[in-house]
C-alpha positions in Angstrom: -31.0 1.9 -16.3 -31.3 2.3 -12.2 -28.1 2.5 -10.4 -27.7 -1.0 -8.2 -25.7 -1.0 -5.0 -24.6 -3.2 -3.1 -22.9 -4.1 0.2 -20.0 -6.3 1.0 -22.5 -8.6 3.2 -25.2 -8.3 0.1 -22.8 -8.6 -3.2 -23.5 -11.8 -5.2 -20.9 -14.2 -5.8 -19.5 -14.4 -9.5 -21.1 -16.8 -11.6 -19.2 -18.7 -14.4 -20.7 -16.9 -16.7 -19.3 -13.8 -15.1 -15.3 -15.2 -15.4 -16.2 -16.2 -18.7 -16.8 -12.2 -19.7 -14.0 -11.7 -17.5 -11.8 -14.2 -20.1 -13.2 -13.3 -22.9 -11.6 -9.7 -22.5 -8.3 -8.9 -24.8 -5.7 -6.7 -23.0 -5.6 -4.5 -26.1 -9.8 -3.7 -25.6 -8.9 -2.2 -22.0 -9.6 1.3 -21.7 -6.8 2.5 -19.4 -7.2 6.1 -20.6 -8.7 7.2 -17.1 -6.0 5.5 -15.0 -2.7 7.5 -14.7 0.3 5.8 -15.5 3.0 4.5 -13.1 5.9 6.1 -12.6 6.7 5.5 -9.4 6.8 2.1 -8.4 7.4 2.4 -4.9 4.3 3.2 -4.5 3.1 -0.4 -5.1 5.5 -1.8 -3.4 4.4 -4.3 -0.3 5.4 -2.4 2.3 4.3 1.0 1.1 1.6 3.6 2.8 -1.2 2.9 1.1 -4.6 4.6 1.9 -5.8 0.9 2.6 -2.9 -0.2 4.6 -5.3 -1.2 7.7 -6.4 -3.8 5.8 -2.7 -5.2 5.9 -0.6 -5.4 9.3 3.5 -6.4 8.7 4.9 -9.0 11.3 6.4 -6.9 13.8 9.7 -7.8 15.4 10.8 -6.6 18.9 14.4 -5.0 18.6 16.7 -3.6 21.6 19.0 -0.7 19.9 20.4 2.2 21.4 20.1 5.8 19.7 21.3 9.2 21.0 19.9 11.1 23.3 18.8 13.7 21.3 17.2 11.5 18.8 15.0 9.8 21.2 13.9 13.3 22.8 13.1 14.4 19.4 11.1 11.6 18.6 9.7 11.7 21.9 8.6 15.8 21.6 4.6 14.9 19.6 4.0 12.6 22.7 2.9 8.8 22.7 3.4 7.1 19.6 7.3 7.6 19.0 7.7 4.1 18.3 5.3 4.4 15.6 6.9 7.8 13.6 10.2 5.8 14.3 9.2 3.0 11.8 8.0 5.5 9.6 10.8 7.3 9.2 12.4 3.9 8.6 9.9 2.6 6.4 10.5 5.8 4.3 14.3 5.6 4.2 13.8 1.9 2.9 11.3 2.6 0.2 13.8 5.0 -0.9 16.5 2.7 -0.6 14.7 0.2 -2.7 13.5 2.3 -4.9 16.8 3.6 -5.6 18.2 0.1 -6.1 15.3 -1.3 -8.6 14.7 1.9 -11.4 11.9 1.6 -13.1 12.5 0.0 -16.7 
């Protein structure tokens, strides 16, 4: 059988036929054996750093805080873009939090 490819500008669109293969699939006839399993969920969670997080951009909210001196310079040290390691530093303390607040079942 030759290999088809396709781009996102060329892919057909589902047909009904196509769901209705979709449907007709049991849970229990899904090979998951390739797919490792999830044991940390804050990796899925909304506001993770996922490898396709351009494709998502969170609201941003302006803020006016003060921090110490040394914090800023230290955050300040790598150059432009401070602002930016800030909320990830942030971003990482709260997954954590979060994390730490919903265990895995």
């Amino acid at each position: 059988m030759a290999m088809v490819r396709y781009t996102p500008e060329t892919l057909p669109e589902p047909t009904e036929k196509d769901w209705a293969r979709v449907d007709s699939i049991k849970d229990q006839d899904i090979d998951f054996s390739d797919i490792p399993e999830i044991t940390d969920l804050s990796t899925f969670h909304p506001w993770s750093e996922w490898k396709d997080r351009h494709l998502y951009k969170p609201v941003k909210a302006k803020v006016n805080c003060t921090l110490d001196a040394d914090v800023v310079a230290w955050l300040k040290r790598d150059g432009r873009g401070y602002q930016t390691r800030m909320n990830a530093i942030l971003r990482k303390v709260m997954l954590s939090s979060l994390a730490a607040s919903n265990p895995p079942q």
